[in-house]
N, C-alpha and C positions, 0 to 999 in steps of 0.2 A: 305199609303202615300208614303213610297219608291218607289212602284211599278209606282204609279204616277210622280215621281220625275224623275225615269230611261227612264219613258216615254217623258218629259219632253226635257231630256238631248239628247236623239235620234232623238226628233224635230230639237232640237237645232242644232245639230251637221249637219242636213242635211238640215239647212238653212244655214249655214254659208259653207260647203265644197261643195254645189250642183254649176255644171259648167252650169246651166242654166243662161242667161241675165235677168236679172231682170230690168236693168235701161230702158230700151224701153219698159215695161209695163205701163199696167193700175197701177193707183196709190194705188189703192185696194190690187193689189199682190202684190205689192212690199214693201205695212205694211204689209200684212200679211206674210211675208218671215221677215221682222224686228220683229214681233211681236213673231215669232217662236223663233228666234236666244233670244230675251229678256225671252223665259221662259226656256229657255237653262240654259241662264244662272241664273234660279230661281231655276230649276231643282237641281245645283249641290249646290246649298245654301241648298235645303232644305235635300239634302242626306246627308250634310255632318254635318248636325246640329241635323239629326233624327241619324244617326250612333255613333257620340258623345252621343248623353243622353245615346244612350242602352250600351256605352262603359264606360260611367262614371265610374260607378261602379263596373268595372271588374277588377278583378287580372291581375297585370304585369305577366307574365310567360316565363322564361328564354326558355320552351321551345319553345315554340310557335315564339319566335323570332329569334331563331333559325333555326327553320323551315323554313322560311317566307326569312330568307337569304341565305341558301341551294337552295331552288328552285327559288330563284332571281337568284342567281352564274350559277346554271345549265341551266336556260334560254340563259343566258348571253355569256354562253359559247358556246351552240347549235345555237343561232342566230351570233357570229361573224365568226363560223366554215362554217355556208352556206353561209352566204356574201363571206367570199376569196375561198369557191369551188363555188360559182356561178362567181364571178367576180363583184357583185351587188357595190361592193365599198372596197376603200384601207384603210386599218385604218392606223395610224402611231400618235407620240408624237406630230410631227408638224401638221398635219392636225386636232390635238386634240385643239389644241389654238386656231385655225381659225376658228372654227363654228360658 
């Protein structure tokens, strides 16, 4: 059922960011491109309700939280380090209010 739900969420995702026109279609494609986007968003209902039950009952684990923000921090840090050597964007306090 997750594997279906991921499947799901990947429809979904590529009816809602695909740069194809859909409004100058048959009325056919264009529920079905609505139809997509609506199991999208089924998909992530049902992952995230099938991940709760198998997480109900599992131990807190300081490590594991631990973990999980280590390699959040070192993402964090590898991704703003290539944004200012590429130039891809300026970060700063005031551009942080403005998004």
């Amino acid at each position: 059922m997750r594997i279906i739900s991921m499947f799901l969420i990947v429809l979904g995702h590529f009816a809602f960011h695909t740069t194809w026109s859909f409004k100058t279609s048959k009325w056919a494609i264009e529920s079905s491109v609505n139809t997509l986007w609506i199991g999208g968003k089924l998909g992530v209902d049902l992952f995230v309700l099938i991940s709760g039950y198998f997480l109900v009952k599992s131990r807190f684990k300081k490590r594991s939280l631990i973990r999980i923000w280590v390699e959040a921090y070192a993402y964090t840090v590898v991704l703003y380090l290539l944004t200012i050597l590429f130039g891809i964007n300026q970060f700063g306090l005031k551009r942080l209010g403005s998004v």
